[in-house]
N, C-alpha and C positions, 0 to 999 in steps of 0.2 A: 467349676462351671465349664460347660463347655465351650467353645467357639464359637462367638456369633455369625451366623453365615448370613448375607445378604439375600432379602428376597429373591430371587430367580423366574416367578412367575406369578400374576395376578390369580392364577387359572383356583379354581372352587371345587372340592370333590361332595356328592351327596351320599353320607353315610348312612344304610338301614339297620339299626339294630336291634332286632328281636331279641329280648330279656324276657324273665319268664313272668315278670311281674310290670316291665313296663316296654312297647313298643316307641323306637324313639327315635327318630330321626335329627340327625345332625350335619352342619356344613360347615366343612374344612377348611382350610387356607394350606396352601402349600409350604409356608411358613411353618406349620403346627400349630396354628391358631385356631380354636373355636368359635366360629363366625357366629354362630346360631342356634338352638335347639329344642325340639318340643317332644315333648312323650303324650303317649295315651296309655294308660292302665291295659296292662293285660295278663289274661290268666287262662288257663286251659278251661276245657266245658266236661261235663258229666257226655259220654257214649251211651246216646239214646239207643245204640241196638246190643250194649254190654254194660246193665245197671251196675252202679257201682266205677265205672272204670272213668280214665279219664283223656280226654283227645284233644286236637288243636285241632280249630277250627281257621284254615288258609286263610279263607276269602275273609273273613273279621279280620285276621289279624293284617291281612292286608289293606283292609280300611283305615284299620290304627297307624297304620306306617305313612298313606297315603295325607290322612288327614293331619299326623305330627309333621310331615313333608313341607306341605302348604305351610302350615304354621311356620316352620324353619324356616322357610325361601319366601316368606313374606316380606321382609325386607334388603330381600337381598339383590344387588344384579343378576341376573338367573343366566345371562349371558356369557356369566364367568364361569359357568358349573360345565367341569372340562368329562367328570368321570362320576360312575354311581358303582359302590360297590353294596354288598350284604352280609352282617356280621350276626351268628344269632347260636344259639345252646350247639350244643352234640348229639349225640345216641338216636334223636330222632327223625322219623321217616317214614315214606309210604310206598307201596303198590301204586304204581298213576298207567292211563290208557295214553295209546299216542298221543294223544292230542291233549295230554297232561293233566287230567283229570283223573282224580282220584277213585281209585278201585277199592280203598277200604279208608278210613280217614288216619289222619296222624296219630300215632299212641303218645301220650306225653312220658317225658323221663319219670313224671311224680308218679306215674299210675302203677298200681300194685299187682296186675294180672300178669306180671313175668314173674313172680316173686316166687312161687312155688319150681319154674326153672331154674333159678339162680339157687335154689335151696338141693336143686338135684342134678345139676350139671356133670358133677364129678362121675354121673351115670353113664353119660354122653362124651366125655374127654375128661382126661386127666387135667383141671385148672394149671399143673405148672406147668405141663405141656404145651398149654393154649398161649401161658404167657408171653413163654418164648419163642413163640411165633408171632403174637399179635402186641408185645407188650403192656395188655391188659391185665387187669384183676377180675374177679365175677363181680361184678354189680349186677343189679337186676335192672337196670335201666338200658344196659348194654345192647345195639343194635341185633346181634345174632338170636340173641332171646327172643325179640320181636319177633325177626322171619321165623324164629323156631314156631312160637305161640301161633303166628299164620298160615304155616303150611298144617298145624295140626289142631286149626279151630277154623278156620277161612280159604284152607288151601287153592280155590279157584282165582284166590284176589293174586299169587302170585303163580298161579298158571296162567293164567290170561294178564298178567304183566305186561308190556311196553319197555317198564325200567322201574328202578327202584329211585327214589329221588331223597335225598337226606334235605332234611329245613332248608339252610342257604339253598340247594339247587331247585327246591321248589318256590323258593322267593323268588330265586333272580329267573326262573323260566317265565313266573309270570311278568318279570319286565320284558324282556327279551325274546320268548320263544325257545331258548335254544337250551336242549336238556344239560345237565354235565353234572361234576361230584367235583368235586374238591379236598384236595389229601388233607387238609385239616380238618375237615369234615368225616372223611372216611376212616382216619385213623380210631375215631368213635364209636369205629362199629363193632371192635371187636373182631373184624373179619377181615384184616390185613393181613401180609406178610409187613414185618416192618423193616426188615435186612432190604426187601428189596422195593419196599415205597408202591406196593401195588395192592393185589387183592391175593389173598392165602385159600386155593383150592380148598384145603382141608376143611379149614373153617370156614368156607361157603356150604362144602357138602354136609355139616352137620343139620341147616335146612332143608336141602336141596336144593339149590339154586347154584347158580357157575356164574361164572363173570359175566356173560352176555349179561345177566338180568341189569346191570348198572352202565349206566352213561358214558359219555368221552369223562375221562379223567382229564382234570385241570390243576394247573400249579397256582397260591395265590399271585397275584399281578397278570396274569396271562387273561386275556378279553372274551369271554363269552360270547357276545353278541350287540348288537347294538341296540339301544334303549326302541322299543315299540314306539310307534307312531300315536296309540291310542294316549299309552303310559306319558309320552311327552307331550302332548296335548294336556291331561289332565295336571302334569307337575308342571307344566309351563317354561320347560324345558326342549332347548332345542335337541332335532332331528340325528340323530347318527350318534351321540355320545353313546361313549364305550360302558358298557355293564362289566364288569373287572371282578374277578374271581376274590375273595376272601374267602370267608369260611365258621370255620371255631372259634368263638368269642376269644378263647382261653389264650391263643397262638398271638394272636393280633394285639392280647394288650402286652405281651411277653415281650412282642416286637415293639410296639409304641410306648414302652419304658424304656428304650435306648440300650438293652441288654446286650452285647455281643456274646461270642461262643465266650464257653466259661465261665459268665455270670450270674448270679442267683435273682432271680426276679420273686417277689412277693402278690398274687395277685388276691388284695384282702378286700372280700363282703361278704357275705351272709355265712360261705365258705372261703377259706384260704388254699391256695394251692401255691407251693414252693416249688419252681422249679428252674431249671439251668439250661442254657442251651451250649449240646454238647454233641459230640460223635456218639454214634449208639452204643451203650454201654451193652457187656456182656450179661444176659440174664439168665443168672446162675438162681439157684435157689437161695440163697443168702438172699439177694434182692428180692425175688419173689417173695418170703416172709417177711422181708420192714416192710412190707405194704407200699411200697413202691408202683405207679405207673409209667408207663412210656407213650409219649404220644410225636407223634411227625410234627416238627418243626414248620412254620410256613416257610422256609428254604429249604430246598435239598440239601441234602446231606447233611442237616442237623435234624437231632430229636429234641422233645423236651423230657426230659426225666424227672419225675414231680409227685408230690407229698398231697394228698385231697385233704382237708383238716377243717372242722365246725371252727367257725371263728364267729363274727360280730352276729349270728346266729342265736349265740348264747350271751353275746352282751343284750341283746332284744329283750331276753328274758329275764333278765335282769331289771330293767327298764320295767317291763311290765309287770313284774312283781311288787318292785321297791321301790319305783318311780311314779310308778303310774297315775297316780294322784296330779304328776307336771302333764301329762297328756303325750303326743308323740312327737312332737318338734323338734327345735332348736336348741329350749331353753330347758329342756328337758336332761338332754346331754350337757349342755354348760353346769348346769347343777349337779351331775354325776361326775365327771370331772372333775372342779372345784372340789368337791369330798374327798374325791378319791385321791389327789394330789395333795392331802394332811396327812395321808395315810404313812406311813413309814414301809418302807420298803420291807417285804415277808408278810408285809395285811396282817400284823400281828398273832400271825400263827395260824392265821386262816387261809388254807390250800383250796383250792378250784381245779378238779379234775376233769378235763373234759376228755370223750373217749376218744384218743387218738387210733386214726384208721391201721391198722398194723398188718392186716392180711384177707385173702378171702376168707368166705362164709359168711353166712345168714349172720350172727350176729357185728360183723364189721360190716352191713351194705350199706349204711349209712352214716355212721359213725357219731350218730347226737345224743349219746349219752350221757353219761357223766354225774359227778356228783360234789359235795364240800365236806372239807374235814377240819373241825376247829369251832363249829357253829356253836353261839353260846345265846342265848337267853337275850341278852344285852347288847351283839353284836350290833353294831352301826350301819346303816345301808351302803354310807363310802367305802366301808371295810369290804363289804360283800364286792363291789363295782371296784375296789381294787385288787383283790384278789381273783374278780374272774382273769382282766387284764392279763396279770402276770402269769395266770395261768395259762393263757394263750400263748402267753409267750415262752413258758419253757414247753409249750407243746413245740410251738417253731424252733428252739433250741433243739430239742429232739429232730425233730426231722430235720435239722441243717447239720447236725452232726452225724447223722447216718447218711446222708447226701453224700456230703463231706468222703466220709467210710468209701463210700460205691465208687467216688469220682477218684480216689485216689490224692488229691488234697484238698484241704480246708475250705471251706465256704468265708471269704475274706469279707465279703460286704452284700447287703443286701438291698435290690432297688423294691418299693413297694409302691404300687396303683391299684388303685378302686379306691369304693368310699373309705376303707379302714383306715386308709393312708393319710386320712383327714386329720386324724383324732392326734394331736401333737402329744398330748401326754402317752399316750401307748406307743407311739414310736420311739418314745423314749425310753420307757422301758423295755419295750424289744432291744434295741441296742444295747441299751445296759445288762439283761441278761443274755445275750448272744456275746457280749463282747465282742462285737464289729460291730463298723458305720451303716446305717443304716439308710437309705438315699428316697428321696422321693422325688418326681421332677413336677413343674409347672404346670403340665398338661394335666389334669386330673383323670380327663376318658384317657386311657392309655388305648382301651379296645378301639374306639373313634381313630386315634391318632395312627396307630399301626393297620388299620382298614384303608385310611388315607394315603399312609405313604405307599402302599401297593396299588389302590385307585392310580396314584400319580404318575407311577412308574410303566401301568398299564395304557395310561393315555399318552404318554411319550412328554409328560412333562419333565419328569426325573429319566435318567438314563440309566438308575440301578437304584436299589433298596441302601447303600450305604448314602446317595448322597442325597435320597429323599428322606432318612434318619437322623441325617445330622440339623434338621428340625426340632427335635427334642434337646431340653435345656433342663439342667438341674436345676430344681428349687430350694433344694435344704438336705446338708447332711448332720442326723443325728448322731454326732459321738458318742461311744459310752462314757459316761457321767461318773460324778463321785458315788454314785449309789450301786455303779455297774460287781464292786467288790463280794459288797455286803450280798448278792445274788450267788454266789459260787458256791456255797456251799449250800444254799436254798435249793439249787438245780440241783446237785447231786442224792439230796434229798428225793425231791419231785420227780427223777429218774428212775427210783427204787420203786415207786406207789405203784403206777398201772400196773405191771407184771403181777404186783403181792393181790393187788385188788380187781384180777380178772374174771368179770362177769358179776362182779358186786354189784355194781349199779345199773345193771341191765332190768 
C-alpha cells in the first residue's frame, strides 16, 4: 500500500469523458475519490452527405456530457468545483471555421472510408519510415488518413480551415472559447514528430497542410481558458474556473493507475493496451514488426510504448454466445466465473486464440479475430469462458515479453485499470501466467482519476503531478498462485500457434 497522505484541499474537479459508447461526466476530490457520476449512451451517427460512413455529432454529444454533468453536480457543493478538464478517444477530428464551427463534421475512428488508404499507404510513404517518425503503425483510423481522404474528397473544407481541432480541443473550445491541441491528443494523429514532441513536416505534407492548420499546442495540466459565462451558468458553476488541458483517454488512465517511468500499466475493456512509461525507445525495425506503438506521454519527456490487443471484446462474445440465455448483467458474469473457476488450469486442452496485433497491413487493422482449438461436441460453456481468459492472457504474456525484449529488461509487475480489472478470477490468471504481481488500485476510473490529478495541478491546487498522484492507493496485489507452474509450459505452447496458424482464422 501506499502512503496515506492527508487531504490537502476540499477543492472538486469536473471530469468530461467522451467514450465511444458512453458520454460521462464525473466529480473528483483531490483526494482521488469519486464524488459522483452519470453517463448518457453514446454512439456515433450514419454521414447523411457520405451513405454508409460514420461521424460524431459535437453539439449531441455535448448535450450528453451537459446533461450527465447536471446529473453528477446534483448533489454536490458546486462551490467546491476548483477545475473542468476533458478526457475523450484519439484519431479523431475536424476542419472548424473561426469561430469554431465545423467545416465538414467529425469522422469516427469506427468509420470504414479511410480503409482503402490504410490498405495503400505504402504508395504514399514507406510505413516503417512513418513509424519512425511518428511512432505509429497504419490503422485506418489514424488522423493523416482523415486529411488525406479530405483534401481528396472535400479539399475546400481544409482550404478554407481556421484550424484543425482533434475531439478533446473541440470539447473544451466549446466551454471556453479558446482553440488548442493537446500532445496526447496529437500524438494520435499519426502526424508527429515524436523525438521532438511537436508536429513532423513530412507527415503533414503527405496532405497538404503545414502546421499553421493546427492550434496553440498545450501540455496536459497547462489552462486553456476559463470556463464560458453561458457554459457556467448552465452547469451551475462558478465564473472563471479553469478549463485544464487533458486529452487521450489512453495517457490519463496510464497516469491515474499511479505508474511511474518504468512500469507496465494494463489498461483492460473492450481492447487491452500494455504499456510502460518510458524514455523514447529506439524504433528500429525489430519494434516496428511486434506491432508495437508509441504514443507521447502526458509528461514531457516520457512516451508510452504500448501493445493494442482484443481483450474483454471477445469475452462479450462469449457471453453472448453461451450465456445469453442469463441476459447482459451482473449475474450473467458471476455465472461465467463460478464455471469457469472449476475449470482446471489449460481449460482441458482447449486454446483460445485471439489475433494478436503484430504489425501493419489490412489484415492487422484491427486485430478481432481469432479462433479455438480443442472444441469438442460435449465441451462445457465454463470450459469455453476459461479458456478465452487464459487465452488473453498468454496474449498479455506475449506482449510483456516482447515489451520486456524492446525495454531492455523484464516487465516485473503489472498495474491493471478499466472495467477488466474488475473480474478477480482473470487477474489471477494473468498473474499466474505472466508470473509477476499483478496490481490493481482502488480507484477504478483510472482515466477520471489521472484527468483529475492534472485538473488539480492546473488550478494550483496541487503544485506538481507527483504530489497530485500520490492520491492513488493500491487495492490488491495478485500473486502468482499454485496454478502459476502448471501455465509454463501451456505458454510456450501457445507461443508457437499464431505464427504456424497465420491468417487461418481470418
Amino acid at each position: 500500500m501506499l502512503e496515506e497522505v492527508p487531504l490537502v484541499s476540499d477543492a472538486l474537479a469536473l471530469i468530461l469523458d467522451c467514450g465511444a459508447t458512453n458520454a460521462t461526466a464525473s466529480v473528483a476530490s483531490a483526494a482521488g475519490a469519486l464524488i459522483a457520476s452519470a453517463s448518457r449512451p453514446n454512439a456515433p451517427d450514419f454521414d447523411p452527405g457520405s451513405p454508409g460512413n460514420l461521424v460524431w455529432d459535437v453539439d449531441a454529444i455535448l448535450d450528453r456530457l451537459f446533461a450527465a454533468a447536471c446529473d453528477a453536480l446534483a448533489g454536490v457543493d458546486r462551490s467546491r468545483v476548483k477545475a473542468l478538464a476533458v478526457t475523450t478517444f484519439g484519431a479523431d477530428g475536424a476542419p472548424v471555421a473561426a469561430d469554431g464551427s465545423l467545416l465538414y463534421p467529425v469522422i469516427s475512428w469506427q468509420c470504414g472510408r479511410t480503409e482503402p488508404l490504410a490498405d495503400s499507404f505504402a504508395e504514399l510513404c514507406d510505413p516503417f519510415e512513418a513509424f519512425t517518425i511518428t511512432g505509429y503503425q497504419v490503422f485506418s483510423f489514424n488522423t493523416i488518413l482523415k486529411l488525406l481522404w479530405l483534401r481528396r474528397h472535400a479539399p475546400q473544407t481544409l482550404d478554407n480551415a481556421a484550424a484543425w481541432l482533434m475531439m478533446p480541443g473541440l470539447l473544451s473550445h466549446r466551454l471556453c472559447g479558446e482553440m488548442s491541441v493537446d500532445a496526447t491528443a496529437a500524438c494520435t494523429t499519426m502526424a508527429i514528430d515524436l523525438g521532438a514532441r511537436g508536429w513532423s513536416d513530412a507527415m503533414l505534407a503527405l496532405a497538404g497542410v503545414a502546421q499553421s492548420l493546427f492550434p496553440r499546442w498545450v501540455e496536459p495540466g497547462e489552462v486553456i481558458g476559463a470556463l464560458a459565462p453561458s457554459v457556467a451558468a448552465d452547469l451551475g458553476l462558478a465564473l472563471g474556473i479553469p478549463v485544464v488541458a487533458a486529452g487521450h483517454d489512453t495517457q490519463f488512465a496510464i497516469v491515474g493507475s499511479g505508474a511511474r517511468e518504468g512500469e507496465a500499466v494494463l489498461s483492460s475493456g473492450t481492447w487491452e493496451i500494455l504499456a510502460t512509461r518510458a524514455r523514447a525507445p529506439e524504433l528500429t525495425r525489430e519494434v516496428y514488426e511486434s506491432g508495437l506503438m508509441v504514443e507521447l506521454d502526458a509528461e514531457p519527456g516520457l512516451t508510452n510504448p504500448q501493445f493494442l490487443m482484443m481483450a474483454s471484446g471477445g469475452l462479450e462474445w462469449v457471453r453472448r454466445r453461451f450465456y445469453g440465455d442469463l441476459g447482459d448483467g451482473g449475474a450473467a458474469y458471476e455465472t461465467m466465473i463460478a464455471e469457469a473457476a472449476g475449470v482446471p488450469p489449460g481449460s482441458d486442452g482447449l486454446v483460445f486464440l485471439p489475433q494478436f496485433v503484430r504489425g501493419a497491413g489490412p489484415s492487422k487493422r484491427y486485430g478481432t479475430g481469432g479462433g479455438m482449438l480443442g472444441l469438442e461436441l460435449h465441451t462445457p460453456r465454463g470450459q469455453v469462458y476459461r479458456a478465452a481468459l487464459e487465452g488473453l492472457a498468454f496474449q498479455l504474456r506475449n506482449a510483456m515479453d516482447i515489451l520486456g525484449r524492446l525495454q531492455g529488461a523484464p516487465v516485473t509487475s503489472v498495474r491493471a485499470v478499466g472495467g477488466g480489472s474488475r473480474n478477480a478470477l482473470w487477474n489471477q490468471i494473468r498473474a499466474d501466467v505472466c508470473g509477476v504481481p499483478l496490481v490493481t488500485i482502488e480507484q477504478k476510473e483510472a482515466t477520471v482519476l489521472g484527468a483529475a490529478m492534472f485538473a488539480f495541478v492546473g488550478a494550483g491546487v496541487y503544485s506538481s503531478l507527483d504530489e497530485a498522484r500520490s492520491a492513488a492507493t493500491v487495492e490488491r496485489v495478485y500473486e502468482p498462485g499454485i496454478d502459476s507452474p502448471a501455465y509454463a509450459p501451456l505458454y510456450e505452447r501457445y507461443a508457437l500457434l499464431p505464427p504456424a496458424l497465420e491468417g487461418f482464422f481470418r
